[in-house]
MIMI-552102 format. One record per residue (C-alpha): x, y, z. Coordinates in steps of 0.25 Angstrom, whole numbers, plus 2048, in hexadecimal, padded with zeros to 3 digits. Layout:
N
NODE    c1    c2    c3
NODE     X     Y     Z
...
***
This chain:
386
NODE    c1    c2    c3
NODE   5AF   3B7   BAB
NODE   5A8   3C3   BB1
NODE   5B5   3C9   BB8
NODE   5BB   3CC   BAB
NODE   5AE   3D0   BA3
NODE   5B0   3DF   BA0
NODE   5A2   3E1   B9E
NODE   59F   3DA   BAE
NODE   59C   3E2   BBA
NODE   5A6   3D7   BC0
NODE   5AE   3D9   BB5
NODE   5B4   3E7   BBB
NODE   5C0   3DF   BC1
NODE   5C6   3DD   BB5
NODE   5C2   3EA   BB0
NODE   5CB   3F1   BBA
NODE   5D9   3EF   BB0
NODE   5D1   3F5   BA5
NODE   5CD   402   BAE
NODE   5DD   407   BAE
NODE   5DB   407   B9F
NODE   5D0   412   B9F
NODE   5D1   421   BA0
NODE   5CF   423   BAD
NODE   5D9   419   BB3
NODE   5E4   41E   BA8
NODE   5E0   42E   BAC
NODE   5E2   427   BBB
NODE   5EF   422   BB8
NODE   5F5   430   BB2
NODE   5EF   439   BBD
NODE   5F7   42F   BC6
NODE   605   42F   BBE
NODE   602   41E   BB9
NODE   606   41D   BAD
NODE   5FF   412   BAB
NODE   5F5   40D   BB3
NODE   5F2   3FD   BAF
NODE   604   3FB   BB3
NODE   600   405   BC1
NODE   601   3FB   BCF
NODE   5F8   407   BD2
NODE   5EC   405   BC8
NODE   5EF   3F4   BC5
NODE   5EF   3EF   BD4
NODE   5E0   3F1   BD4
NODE   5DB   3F1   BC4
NODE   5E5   3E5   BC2
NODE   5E8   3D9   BCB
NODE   5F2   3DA   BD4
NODE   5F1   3CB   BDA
NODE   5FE   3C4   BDB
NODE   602   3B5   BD9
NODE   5F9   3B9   BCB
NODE   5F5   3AE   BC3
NODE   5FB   3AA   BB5
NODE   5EE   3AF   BAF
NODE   5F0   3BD   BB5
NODE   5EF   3C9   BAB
NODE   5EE   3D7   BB1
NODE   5E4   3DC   BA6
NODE   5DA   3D4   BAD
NODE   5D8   3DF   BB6
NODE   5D3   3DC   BC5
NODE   5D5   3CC   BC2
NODE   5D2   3C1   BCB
NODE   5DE   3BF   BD0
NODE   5DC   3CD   BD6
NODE   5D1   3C9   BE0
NODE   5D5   3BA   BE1
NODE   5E4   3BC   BE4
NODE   5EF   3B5   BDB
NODE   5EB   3AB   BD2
NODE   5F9   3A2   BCF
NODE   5F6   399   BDD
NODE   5E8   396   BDB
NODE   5E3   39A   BCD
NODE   5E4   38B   BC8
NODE   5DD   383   BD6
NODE   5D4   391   BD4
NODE   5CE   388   BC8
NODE   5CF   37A   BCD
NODE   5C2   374   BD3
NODE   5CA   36D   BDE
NODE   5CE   37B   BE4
NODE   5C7   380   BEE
NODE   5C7   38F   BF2
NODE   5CE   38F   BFD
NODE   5D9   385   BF5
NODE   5DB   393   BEB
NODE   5DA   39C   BF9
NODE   5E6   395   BFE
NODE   5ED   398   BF0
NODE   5EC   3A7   BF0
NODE   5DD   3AA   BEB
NODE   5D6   3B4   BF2
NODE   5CA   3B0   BFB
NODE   5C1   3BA   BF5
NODE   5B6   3B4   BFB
NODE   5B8   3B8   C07
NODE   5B6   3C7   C0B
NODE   5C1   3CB   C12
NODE   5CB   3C5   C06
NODE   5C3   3CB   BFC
NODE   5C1   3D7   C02
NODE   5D0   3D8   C04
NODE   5D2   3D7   BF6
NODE   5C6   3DF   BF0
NODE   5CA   3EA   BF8
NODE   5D9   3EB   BF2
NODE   5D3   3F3   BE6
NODE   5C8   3F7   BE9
NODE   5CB   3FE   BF6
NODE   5DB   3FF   BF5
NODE   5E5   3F6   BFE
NODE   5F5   3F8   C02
NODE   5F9   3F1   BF5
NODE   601   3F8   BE9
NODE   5F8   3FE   BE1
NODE   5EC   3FB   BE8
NODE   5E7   408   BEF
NODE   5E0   414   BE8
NODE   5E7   420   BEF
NODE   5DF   42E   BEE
NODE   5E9   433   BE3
NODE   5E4   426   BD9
NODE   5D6   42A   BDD
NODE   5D9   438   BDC
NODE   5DE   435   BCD
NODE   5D0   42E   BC9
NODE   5CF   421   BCF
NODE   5C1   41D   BD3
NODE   5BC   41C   BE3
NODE   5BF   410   BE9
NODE   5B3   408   BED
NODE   5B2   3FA   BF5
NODE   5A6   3F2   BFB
NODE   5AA   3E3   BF9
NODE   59D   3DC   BF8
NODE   597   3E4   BED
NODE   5A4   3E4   BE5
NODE   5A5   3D5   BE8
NODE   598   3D5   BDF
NODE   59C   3DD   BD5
NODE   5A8   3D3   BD3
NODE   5A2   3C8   BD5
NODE   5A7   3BB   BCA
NODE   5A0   3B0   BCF
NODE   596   3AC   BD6
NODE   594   3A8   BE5
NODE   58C   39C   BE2
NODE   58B   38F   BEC
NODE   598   38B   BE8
NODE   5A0   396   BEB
NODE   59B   395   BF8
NODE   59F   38A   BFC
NODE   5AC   38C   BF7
NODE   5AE   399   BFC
NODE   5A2   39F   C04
NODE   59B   3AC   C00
NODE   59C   3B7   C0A
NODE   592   3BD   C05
NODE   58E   3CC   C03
NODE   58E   3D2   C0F
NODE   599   3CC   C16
NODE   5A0   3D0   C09
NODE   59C   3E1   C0A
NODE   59F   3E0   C1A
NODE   5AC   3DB   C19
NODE   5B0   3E4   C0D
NODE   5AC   3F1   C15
NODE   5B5   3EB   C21
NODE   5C3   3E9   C17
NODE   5BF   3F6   C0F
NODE   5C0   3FE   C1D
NODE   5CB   3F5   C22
NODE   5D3   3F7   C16
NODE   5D3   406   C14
NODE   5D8   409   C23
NODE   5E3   3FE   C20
NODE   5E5   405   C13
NODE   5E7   415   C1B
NODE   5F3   412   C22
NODE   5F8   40E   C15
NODE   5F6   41A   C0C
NODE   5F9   427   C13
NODE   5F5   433   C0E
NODE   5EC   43E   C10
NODE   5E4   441   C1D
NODE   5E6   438   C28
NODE   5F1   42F   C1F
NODE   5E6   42B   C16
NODE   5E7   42B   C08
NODE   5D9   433   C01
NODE   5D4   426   BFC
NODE   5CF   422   C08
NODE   5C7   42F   C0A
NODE   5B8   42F   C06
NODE   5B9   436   BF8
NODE   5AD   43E   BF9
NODE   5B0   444   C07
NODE   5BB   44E   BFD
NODE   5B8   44C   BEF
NODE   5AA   453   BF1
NODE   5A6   45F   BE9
NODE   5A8   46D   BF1
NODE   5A5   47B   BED
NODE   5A8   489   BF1
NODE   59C   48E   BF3
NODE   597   491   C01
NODE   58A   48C   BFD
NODE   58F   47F   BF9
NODE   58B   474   C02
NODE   595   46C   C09
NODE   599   45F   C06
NODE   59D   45B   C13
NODE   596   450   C1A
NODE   595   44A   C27
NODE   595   43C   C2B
NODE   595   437   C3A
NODE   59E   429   C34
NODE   5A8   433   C34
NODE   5AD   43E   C3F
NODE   5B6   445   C37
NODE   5B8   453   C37
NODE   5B5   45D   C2A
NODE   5BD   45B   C1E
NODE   5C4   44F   C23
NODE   5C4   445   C17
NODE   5BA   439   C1A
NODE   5BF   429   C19
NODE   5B9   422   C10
NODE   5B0   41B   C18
NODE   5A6   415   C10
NODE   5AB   406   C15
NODE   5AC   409   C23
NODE   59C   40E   C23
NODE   599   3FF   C1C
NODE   5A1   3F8   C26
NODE   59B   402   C32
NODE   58D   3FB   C2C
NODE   593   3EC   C2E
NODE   598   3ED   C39
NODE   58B   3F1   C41
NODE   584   3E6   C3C
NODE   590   3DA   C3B
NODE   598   3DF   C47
NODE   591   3E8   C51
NODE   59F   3E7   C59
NODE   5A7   3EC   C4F
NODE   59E   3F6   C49
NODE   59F   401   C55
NODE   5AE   400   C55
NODE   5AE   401   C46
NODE   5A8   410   C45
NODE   5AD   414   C50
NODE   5BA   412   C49
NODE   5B4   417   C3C
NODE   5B1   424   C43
NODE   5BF   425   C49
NODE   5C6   422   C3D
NODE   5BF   42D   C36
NODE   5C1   435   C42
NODE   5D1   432   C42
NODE   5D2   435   C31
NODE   5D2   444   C35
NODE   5DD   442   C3F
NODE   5EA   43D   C3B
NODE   5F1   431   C36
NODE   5F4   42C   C43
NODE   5E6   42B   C4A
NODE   5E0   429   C3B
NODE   5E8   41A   C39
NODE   5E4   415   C49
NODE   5D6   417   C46
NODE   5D7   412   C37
NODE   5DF   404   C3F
NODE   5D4   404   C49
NODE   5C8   405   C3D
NODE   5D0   3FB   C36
NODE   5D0   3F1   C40
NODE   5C1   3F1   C44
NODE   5BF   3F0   C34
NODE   5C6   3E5   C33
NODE   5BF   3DD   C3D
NODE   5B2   3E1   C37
NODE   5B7   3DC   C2A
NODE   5BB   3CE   C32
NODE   5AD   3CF   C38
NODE   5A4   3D1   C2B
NODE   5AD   3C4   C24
NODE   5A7   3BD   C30
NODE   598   3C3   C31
NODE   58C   3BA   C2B
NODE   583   3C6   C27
NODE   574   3C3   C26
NODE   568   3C7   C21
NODE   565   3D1   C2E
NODE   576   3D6   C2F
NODE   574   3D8   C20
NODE   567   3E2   C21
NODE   56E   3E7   C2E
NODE   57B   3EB   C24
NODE   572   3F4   C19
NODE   56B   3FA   C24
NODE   579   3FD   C2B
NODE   57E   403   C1E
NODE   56F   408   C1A
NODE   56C   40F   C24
NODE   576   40E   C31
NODE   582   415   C29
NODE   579   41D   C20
NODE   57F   42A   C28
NODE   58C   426   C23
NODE   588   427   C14
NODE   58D   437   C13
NODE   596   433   C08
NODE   598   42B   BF9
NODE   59F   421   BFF
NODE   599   41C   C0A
NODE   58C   41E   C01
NODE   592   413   BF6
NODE   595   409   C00
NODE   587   409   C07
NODE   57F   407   BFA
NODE   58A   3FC   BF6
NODE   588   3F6   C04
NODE   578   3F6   C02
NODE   578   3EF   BF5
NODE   583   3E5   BFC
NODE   57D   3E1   C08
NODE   56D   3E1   C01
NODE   575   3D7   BF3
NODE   579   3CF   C01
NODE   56B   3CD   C06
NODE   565   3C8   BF8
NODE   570   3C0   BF5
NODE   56F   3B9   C02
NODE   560   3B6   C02
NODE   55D   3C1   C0C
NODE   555   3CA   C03
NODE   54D   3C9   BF7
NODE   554   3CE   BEB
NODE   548   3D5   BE6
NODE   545   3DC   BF3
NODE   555   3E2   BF3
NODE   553   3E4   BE4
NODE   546   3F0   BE9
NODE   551   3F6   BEF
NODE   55A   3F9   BE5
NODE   555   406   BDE
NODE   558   40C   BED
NODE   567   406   BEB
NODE   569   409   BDF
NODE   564   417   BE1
NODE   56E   417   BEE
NODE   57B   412   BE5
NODE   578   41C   BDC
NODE   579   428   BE6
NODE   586   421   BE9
NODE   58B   422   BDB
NODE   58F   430   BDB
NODE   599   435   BE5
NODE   597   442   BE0
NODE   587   442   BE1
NODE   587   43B   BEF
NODE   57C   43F   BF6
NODE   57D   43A   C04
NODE   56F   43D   C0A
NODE   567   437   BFD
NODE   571   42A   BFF
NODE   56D   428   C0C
NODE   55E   42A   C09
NODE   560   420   BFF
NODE   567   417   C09
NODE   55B   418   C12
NODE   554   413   C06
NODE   55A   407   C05
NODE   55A   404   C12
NODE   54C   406   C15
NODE   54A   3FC   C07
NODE   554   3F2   C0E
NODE   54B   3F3   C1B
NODE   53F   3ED   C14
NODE   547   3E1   C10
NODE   54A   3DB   C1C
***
């Protein structure tokens, strides 16, 4: 099957078990005193399974398994291969409903954001001794992974929520989970562990020459003062994009509490976790409101050209740069999929997006303004599909 090929691109789920047994995950482990890094609740709760009520079959060389993404298996594995079940006969036994946003999202964002669960939360120190950046955009990681196919009878069986619905919703959790998430890890400025902080606003190349340009750069998302560590922000910009064109009520509310949480980071822990509840509230509803939204052909245009050209001023940094070019190819694979635009017309667009994900690759070559020239590219080509 494709999920355990090791040659598959869907294939990388299982392929997160043999990743402990490379040199960087064992040079990992000794910076941080592990001693061995495939016994470590630290390292196994995300490269491994960590479902519970496992199925007989279970074997934790498999890696990211399915019981990993679909809950324990011992309840429902057997009517999960009878014709008489029905999906919602498996739910009611303990499968995950992963075909619905706001489950799956839940349960995608364990590893690959970080949750409250042992193990399961990549604190700066793991980062500082090697480990990758933690990325999440849900839809096209959805695609990435997918194993089967959402043909007519998985519709009607369990509905397809399609693509955008699928990226709104995973911006809203991401955002909703990392201010559930700061109250939990103190440390650093404002109680917040570094992790959260955008890596590039410190880890950027400095010199002692006075002649030396400074790195510094202003963004108007975020009044914050000089050298005050920036949130990574980079799901609250999507999110800011959705929520103009899916819930106009919401949205005003939404940055304004964006810009006073930003604000509040530089203060202290106090004022910092009242705006971080406050953003987490209005984010949460957004979330519940995307799950609910019927996006169109026009609210999908209206979404790239939110993220095109609306947030372009808020694309000073990698980050937030990664997601806008993920969100791009997203939201224009949901238009094609869906009917609404030629694929041959998208396809005339892609040498400007691949040139875009490109100058995205590179933290240490990011070039803001050439990004956002680049963006306007884009969006100028997306402006002649409609």
């Amino acid at each position: 099957m494709s999920w355990s090929d090791p040659a598959s691109l869907t294939g990388v789920h299982s392929r997160a078990w043999r990743v402990l047994e490379q040199p960087r995950a064992q040079a990992i482990g000794r910076r941080l005193g592990i001693a061995n890094v495939q016994s470590s609740p630290e390292c196994i709760n995300c490269h491994g399974d960590p479902a519970p009520v496992r199925g007989a079959g279970w074997q934790q060389s498999d890696g990211v398994g399915c019981e990993a993404c679909h809950g324990g298996a011992q309840n429902w594995l057997a009517s999960h291969a009878s014709v008489k079940a029905s999906h919602a006969d498996n739910v009611a036994k303990g499968m995950w409903a992963m075909n619905d946003p706001l489950v799956r999202a839940g349960v995608c964002l364990d590893c690959h954001f970080g949750s409250d669960k042992p193990g399961q939360f990549v604190f700066h120190r793991v980062m500082a001794a090697g480990h990758p950046r933690i990325a999440f955009e849900l839809d096209l990681f959805t695609s990435l992974q997918r194993h089967h196919d959402e043909d007519a009878d998985y519709k009607a069986r369990k509905g397809i929520a399609g693509g955008v619905k699928t990226w709104a919703v995973g911006q809203a959790l991401a955002v909703e989970r990392a201010l559930a998430l700061l109250p939990a890890v103190p440390a650093g400025m404002a109680g917040a562990d570094y992790y959260f902080y955008d890596c590039r606003s410190c880890h950027r190349t400095f010199s002692d020459d006075p002649a030396a340009t400074i790195q510094g750069r202003t963004n108007g998302w975020r009044p914050i003062p000089p050298g005050q560590p920036v949130w990574n922000d980079e799901q609250m910009i999507m999110l800011a994009a959705a929520a103009q064109v899916a819930a106009p009520d919401l949205a005003r509310s939404f940055e304004a509490q964006s810009r006073a949480f930003h604000g509040a980071m530089a203060t202290d822990r106090a004022t910092a976790m009242k705006a971080a509840a406050a953003l987490k509230t209005t984010a949460a509803a957004l979330a519940r409101r995307m799950a609910t939204a019927n996006f169109d052909r026009a609210q999908t245009f209206a979404l790239i050209n939110a993220v095109l050209v609306g947030n372009a001023p808020a694309y000073t940094d990698y980050q937030g740069g990664v997601q806008a070019v993920m969100a791009t190819d997203t939201l224009l694979n949901a238009l094609v999929a869906a009917g609404q635009v030629d694929r041959n017309a998208a396809l005339a667009l892609r040498p400007d997006l691949d040139r875009a994900y490109a100058q995205a690759r590179d933290a240490n070559r990011w070039d803001a303004p050439a990004f956002r020239a680049t963006l306007a590219q884009v969006a100028s080509r997306v402006r002649a599909l409609q």
